[in-house]
Backbone as a chain_set.jsonl record, in Angstrom:
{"seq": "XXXXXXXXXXXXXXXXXXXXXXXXXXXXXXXXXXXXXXXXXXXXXXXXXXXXXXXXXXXXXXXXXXXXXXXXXXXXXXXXXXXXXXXXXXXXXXXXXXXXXXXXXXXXXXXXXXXXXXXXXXXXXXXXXXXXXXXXXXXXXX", "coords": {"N": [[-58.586, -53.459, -106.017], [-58.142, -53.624, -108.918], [-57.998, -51.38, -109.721], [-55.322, -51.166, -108.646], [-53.945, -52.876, -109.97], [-54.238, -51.611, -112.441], [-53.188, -49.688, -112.125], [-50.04, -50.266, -111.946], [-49.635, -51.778, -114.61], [-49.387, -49.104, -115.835], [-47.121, -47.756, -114.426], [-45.321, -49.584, -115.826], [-45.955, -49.227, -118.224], [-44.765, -46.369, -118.355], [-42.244, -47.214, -117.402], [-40.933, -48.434, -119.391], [-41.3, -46.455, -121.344], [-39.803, -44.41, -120.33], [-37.29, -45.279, -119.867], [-36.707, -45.82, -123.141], [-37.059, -42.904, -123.895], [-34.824, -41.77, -122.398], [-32.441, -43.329, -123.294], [-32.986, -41.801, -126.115], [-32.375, -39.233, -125.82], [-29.495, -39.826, -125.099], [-28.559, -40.583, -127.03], [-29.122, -37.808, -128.689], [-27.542, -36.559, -127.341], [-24.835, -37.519, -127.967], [-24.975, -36.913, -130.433], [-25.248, -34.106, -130.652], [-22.57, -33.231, -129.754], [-21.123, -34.115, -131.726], [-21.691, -32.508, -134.11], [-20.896, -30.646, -132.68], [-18.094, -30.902, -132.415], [-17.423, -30.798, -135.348], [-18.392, -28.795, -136.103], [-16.777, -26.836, -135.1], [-14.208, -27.64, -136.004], [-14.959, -26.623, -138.921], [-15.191, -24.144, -138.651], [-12.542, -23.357, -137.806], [-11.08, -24.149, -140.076], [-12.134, -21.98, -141.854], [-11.408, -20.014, -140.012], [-8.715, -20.033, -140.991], [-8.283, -20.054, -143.545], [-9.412, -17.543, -144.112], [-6.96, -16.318, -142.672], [-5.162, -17.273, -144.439], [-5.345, -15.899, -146.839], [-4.641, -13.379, -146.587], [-2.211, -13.539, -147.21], [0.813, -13.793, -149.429], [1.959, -15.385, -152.412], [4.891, -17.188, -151.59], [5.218, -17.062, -148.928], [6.504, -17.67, -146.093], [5.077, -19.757, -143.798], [3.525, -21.265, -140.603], [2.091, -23.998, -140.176], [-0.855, -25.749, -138.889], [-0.411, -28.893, -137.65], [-1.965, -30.557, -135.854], [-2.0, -31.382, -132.266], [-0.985, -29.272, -131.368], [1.253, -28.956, -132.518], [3.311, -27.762, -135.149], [4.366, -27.266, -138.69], [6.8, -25.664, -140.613], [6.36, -23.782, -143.853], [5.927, -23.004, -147.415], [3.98, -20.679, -148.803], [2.813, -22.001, -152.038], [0.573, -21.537, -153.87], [-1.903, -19.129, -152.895], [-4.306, -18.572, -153.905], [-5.563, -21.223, -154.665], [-7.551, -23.794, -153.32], [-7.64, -27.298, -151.546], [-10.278, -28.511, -151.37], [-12.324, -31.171, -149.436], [-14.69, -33.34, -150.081], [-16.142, -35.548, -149.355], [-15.991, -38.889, -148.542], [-13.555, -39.602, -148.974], [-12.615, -37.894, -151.302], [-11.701, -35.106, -152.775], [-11.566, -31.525, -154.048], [-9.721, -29.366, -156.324], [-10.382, -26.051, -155.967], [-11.091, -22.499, -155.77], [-10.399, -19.686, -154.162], [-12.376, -17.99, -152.886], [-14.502, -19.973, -153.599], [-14.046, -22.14, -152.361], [-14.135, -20.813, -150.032], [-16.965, -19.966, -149.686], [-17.863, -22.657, -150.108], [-16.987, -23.673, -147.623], [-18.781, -21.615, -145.816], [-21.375, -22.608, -146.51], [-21.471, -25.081, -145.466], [-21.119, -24.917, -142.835], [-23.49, -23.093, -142.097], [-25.133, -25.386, -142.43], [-24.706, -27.111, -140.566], [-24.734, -25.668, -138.255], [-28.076, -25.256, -138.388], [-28.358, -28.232, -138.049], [-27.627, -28.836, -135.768], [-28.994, -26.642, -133.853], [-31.251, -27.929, -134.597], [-31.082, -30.675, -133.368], [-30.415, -29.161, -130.459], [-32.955, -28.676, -129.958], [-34.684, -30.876, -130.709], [-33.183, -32.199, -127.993], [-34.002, -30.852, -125.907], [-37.022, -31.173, -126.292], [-37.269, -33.918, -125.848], [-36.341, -33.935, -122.969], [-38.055, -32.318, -121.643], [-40.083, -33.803, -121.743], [-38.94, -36.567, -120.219], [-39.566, -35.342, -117.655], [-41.53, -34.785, -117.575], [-42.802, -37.231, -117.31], [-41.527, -38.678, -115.366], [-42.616, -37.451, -112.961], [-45.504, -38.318, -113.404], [-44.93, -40.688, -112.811], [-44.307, -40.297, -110.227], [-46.736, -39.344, -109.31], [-48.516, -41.433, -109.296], [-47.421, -43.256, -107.656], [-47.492, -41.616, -105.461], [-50.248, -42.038, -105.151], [-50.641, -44.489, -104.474], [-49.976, -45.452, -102.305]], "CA": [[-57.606, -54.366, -106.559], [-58.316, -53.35, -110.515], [-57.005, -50.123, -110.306], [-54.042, -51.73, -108.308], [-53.329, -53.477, -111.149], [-54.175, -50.916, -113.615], [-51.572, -48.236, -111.774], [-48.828, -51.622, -112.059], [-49.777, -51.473, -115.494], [-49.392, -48.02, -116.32], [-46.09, -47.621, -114.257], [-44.456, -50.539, -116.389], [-45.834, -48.453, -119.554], [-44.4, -45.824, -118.547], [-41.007, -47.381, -117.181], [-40.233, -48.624, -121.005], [-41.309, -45.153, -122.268], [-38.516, -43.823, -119.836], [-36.109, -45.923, -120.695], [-36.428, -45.709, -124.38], [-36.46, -41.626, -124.032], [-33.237, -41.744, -121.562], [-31.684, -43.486, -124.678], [-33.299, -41.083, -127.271], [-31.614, -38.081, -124.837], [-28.578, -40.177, -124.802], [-28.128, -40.48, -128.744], [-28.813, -36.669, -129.045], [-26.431, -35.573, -126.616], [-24.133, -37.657, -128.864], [-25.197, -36.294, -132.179], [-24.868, -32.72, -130.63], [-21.472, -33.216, -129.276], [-20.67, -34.89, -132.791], [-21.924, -31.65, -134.452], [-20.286, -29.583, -132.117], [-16.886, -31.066, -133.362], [-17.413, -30.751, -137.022], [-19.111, -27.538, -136.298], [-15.284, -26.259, -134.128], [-13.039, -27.847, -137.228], [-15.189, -26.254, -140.148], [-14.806, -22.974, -138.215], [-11.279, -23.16, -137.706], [-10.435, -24.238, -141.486], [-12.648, -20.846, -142.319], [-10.639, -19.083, -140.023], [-7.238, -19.964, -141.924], [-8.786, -19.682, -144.979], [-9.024, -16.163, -143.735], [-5.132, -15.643, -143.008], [-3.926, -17.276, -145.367], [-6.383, -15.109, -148.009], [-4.268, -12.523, -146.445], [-0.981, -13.665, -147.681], [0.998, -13.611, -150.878], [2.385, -16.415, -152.732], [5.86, -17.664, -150.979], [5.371, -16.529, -148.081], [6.628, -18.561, -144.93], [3.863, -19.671, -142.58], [3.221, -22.272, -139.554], [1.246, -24.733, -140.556], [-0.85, -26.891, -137.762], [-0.493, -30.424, -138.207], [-2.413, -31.176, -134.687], [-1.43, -32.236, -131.252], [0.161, -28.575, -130.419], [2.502, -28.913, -133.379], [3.528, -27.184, -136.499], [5.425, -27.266, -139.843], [6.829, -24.581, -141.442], [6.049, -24.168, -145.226], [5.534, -22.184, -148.094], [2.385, -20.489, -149.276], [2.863, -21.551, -153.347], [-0.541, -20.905, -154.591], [-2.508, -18.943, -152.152], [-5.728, -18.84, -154.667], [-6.116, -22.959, -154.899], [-7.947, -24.174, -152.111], [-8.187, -28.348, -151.634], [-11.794, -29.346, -150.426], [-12.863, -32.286, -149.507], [-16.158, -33.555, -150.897], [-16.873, -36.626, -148.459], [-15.688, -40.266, -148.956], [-12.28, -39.848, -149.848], [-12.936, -37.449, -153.053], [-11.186, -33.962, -152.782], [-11.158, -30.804, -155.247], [-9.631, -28.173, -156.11], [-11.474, -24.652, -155.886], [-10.578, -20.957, -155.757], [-10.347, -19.293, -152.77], [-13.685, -17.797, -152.783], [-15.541, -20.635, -153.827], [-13.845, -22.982, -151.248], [-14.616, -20.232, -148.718], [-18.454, -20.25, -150.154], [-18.373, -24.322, -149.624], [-16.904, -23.723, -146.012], [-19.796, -21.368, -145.643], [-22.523, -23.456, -146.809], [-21.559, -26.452, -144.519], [-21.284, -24.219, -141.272], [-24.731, -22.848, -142.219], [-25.747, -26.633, -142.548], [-24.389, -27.827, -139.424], [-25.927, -24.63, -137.108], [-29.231, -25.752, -138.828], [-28.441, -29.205, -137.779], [-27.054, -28.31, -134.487], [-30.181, -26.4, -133.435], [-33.011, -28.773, -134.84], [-30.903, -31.5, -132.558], [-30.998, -29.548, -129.558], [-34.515, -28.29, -129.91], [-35.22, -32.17, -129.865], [-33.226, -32.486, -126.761], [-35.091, -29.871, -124.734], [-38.314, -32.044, -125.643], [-37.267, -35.212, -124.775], [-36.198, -33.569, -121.648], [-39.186, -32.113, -121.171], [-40.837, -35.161, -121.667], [-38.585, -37.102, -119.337], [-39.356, -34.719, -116.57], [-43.135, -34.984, -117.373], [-43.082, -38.65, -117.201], [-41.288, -38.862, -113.572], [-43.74, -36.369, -112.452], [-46.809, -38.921, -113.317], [-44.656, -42.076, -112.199], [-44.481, -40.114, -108.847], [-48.42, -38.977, -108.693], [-48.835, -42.721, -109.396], [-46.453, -44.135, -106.753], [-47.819, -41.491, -103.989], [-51.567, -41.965, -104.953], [-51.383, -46.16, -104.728], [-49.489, -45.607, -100.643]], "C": [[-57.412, -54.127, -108.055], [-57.28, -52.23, -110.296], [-55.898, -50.387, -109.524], [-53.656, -52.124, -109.236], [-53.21, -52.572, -112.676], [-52.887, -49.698, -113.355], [-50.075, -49.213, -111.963], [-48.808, -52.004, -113.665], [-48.887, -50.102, -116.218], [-47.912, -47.298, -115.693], [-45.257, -48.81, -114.846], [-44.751, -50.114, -117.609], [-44.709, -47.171, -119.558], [-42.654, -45.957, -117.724], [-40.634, -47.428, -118.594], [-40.875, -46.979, -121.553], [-40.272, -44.174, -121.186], [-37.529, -44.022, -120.269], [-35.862, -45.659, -122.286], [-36.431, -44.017, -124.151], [-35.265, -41.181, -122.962], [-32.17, -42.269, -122.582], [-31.715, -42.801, -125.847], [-32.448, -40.246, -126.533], [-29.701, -38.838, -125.172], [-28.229, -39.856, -126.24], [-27.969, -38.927, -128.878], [-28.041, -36.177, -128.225], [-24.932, -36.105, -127.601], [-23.928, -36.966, -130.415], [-24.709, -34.664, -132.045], [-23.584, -32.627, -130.313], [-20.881, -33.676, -130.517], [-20.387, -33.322, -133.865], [-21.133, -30.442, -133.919], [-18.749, -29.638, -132.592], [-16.89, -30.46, -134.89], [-17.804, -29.121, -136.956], [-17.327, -26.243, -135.986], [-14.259, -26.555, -135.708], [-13.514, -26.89, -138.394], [-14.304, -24.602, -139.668], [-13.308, -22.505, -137.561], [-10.905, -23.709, -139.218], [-10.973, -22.891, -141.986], [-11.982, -20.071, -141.999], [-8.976, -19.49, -140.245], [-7.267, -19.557, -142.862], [-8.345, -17.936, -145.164], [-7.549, -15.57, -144.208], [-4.831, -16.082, -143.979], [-4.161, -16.355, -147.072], [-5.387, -13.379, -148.128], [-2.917, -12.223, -147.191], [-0.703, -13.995, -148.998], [1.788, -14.703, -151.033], [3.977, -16.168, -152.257], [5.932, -17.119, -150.351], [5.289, -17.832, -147.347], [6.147, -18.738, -144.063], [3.946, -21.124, -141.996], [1.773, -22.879, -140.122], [0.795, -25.705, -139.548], [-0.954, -27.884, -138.076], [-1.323, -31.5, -136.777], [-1.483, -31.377, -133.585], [-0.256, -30.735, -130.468], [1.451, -28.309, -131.664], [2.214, -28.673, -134.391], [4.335, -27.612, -137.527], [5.307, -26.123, -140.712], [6.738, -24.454, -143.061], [6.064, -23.073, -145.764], [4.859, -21.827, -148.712], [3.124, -20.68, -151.162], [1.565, -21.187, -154.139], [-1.901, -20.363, -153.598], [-4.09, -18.821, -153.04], [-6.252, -19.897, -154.89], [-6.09, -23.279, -153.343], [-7.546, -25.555, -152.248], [-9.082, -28.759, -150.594], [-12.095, -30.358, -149.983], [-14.789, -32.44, -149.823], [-16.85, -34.674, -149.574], [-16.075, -37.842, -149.168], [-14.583, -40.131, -149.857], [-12.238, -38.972, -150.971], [-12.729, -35.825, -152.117], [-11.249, -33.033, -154.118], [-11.115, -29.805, -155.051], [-10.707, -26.643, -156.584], [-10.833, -23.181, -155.72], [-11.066, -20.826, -154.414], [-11.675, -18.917, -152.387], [-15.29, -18.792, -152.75], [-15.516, -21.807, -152.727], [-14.467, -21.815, -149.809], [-16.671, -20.521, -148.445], [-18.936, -21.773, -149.761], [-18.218, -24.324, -148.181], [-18.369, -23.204, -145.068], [-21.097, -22.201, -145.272], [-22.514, -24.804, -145.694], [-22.041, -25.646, -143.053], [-22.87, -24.187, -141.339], [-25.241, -24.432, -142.143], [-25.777, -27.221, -140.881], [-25.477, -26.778, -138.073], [-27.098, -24.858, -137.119], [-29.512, -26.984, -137.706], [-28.379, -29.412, -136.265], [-28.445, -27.911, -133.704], [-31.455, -27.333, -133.822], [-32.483, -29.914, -134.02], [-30.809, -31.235, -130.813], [-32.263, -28.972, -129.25], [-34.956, -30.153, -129.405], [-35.079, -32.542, -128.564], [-33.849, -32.12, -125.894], [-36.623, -31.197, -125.021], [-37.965, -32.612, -125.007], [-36.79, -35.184, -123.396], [-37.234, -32.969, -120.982], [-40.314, -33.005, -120.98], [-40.662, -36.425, -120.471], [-39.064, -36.645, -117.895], [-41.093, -34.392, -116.317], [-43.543, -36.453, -117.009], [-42.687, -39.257, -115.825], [-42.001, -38.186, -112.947], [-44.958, -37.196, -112.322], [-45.833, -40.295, -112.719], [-45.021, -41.719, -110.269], [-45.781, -40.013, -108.262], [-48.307, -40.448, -108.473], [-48.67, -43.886, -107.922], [-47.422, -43.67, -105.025], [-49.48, -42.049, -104.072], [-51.937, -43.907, -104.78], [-50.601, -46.521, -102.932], [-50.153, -45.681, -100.044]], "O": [[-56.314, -54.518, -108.451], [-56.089, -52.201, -110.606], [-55.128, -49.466, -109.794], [-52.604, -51.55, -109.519], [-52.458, -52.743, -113.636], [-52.07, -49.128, -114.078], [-49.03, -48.582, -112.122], [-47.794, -52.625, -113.985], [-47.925, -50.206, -116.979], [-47.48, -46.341, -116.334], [-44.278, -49.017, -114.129], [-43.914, -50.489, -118.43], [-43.94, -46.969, -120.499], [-41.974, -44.952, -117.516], [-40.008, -46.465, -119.038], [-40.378, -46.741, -122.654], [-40.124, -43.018, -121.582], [-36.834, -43.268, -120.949], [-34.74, -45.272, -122.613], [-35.243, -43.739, -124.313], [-34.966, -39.987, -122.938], [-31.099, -41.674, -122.691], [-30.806, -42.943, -126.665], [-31.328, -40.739, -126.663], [-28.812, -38.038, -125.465], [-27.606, -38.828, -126.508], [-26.833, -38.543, -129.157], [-27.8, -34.998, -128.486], [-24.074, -35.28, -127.916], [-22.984, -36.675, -131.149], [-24.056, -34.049, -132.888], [-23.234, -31.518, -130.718], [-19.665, -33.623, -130.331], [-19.278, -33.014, -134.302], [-20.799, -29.463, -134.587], [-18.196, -28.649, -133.072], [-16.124, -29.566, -135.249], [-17.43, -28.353, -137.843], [-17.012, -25.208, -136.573], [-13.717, -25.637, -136.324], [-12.597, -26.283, -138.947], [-13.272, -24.109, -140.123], [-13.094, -21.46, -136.947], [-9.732, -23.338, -139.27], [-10.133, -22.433, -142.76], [-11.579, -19.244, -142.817], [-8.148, -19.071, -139.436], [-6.459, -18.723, -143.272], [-7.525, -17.328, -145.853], [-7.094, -14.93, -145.156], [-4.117, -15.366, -144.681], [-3.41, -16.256, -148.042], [-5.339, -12.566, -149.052], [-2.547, -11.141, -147.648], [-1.58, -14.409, -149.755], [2.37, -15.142, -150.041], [4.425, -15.044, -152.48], [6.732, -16.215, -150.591], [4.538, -18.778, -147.586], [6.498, -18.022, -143.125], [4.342, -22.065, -142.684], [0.717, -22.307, -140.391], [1.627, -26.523, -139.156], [-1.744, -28.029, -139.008], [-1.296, -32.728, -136.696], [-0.285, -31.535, -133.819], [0.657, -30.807, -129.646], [2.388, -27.52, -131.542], [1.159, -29.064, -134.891], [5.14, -28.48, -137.189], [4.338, -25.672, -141.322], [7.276, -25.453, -143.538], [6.178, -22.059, -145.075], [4.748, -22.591, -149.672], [3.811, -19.766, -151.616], [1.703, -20.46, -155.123], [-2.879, -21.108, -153.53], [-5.045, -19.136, -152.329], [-7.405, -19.872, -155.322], [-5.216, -23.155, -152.485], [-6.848, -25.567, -153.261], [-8.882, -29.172, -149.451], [-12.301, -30.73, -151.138], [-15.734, -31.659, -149.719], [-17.932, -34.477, -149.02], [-15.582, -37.694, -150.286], [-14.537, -40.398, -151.058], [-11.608, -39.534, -151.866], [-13.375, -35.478, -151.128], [-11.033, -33.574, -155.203], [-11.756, -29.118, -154.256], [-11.566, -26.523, -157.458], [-9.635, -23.253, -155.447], [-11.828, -21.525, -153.745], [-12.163, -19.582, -151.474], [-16.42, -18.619, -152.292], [-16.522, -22.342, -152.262], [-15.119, -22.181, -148.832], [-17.34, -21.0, -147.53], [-20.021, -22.073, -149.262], [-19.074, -24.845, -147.466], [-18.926, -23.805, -144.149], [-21.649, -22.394, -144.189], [-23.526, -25.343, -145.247], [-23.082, -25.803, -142.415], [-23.53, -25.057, -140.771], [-26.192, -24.374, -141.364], [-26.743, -27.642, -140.245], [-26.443, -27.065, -137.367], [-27.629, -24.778, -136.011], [-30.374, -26.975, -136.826], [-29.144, -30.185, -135.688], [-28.984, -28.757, -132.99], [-32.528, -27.292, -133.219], [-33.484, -30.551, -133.691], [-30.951, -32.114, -129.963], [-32.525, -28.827, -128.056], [-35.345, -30.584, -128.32], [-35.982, -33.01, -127.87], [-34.317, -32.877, -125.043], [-37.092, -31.906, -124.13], [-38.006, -32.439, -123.789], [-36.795, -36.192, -122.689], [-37.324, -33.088, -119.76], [-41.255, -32.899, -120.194], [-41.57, -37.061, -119.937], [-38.987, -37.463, -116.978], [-41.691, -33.958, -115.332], [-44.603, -36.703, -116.437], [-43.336, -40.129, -115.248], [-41.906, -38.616, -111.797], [-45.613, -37.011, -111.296], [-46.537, -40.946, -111.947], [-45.605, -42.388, -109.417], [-46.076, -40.392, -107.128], [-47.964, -40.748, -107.33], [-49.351, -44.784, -107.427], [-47.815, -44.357, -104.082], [-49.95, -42.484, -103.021], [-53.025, -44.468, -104.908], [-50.682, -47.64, -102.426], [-49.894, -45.795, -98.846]]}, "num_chains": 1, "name": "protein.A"}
């Protein structure tokens, strides 16, 4: 009867330590899918950066404005980038040095990217160790 109660125990420890890592799993699949955005936009402003690095001042180019759709425009200063900084606060930069900031974020995010899903693999490995002892538990108290 003890260790009845101690296995009724120890499967209600390890229900709340399921639950709370089925929600840790849950957050990082968010955070990586969050990352994975930001990670897709940086790397498509890098590669414009590109073309338009290619082109000479007034030159007539498609500009995407989202959603499938364009506006046509004119390149007037293909050497002035505008960055954004975070929180509303933009500046201007040379082409090189805005490319160098584009850089530096990507590199940040791949960082970030991989050390979030390195976590996931644990806590998936963890999840999949922890139903493994709920089950010894379950068959060894039949």
């Amino acid at each position: 009867m003890a260790a009845n109660n101690s296995n009724q125990d120890e499967l209600q420890k390890l229900s709340v330590e399921m639950r709370y890592l089925e929600q840790t799993a849950q957050m990082l699949q968010q955070r990586i899918g969050m990352l994975n955005t930001a990670l897709a936009d940086l790397t498509y402003a890098n590669a414009t950066l590109e073309g338009i690095e290619q082109e000479k001042e007034n030159t007539e180019m498609l500009v995407p404005i989202g959603g499938s759709s364009y506006v046509q425009v004119k390149l007037v200063n293909p050497d002035k980038v505008i960055v954004g900084l975070g929180a509303d606060v933009s500046i201007e930069k040379t082409m090189p040095d805005a490319k160098s900031t584009l850089k530096e974020r990507l590199d940040e995010l791949e960082k970030a990217l991989q050390a979030a899903q390195t976590q996931f693999n644990q806590v998936i490995e963890r999840i999949n160790s922890t139903k493994k002892t709920i089950d010894t538990i379950i068959t060894n108290t039949k």
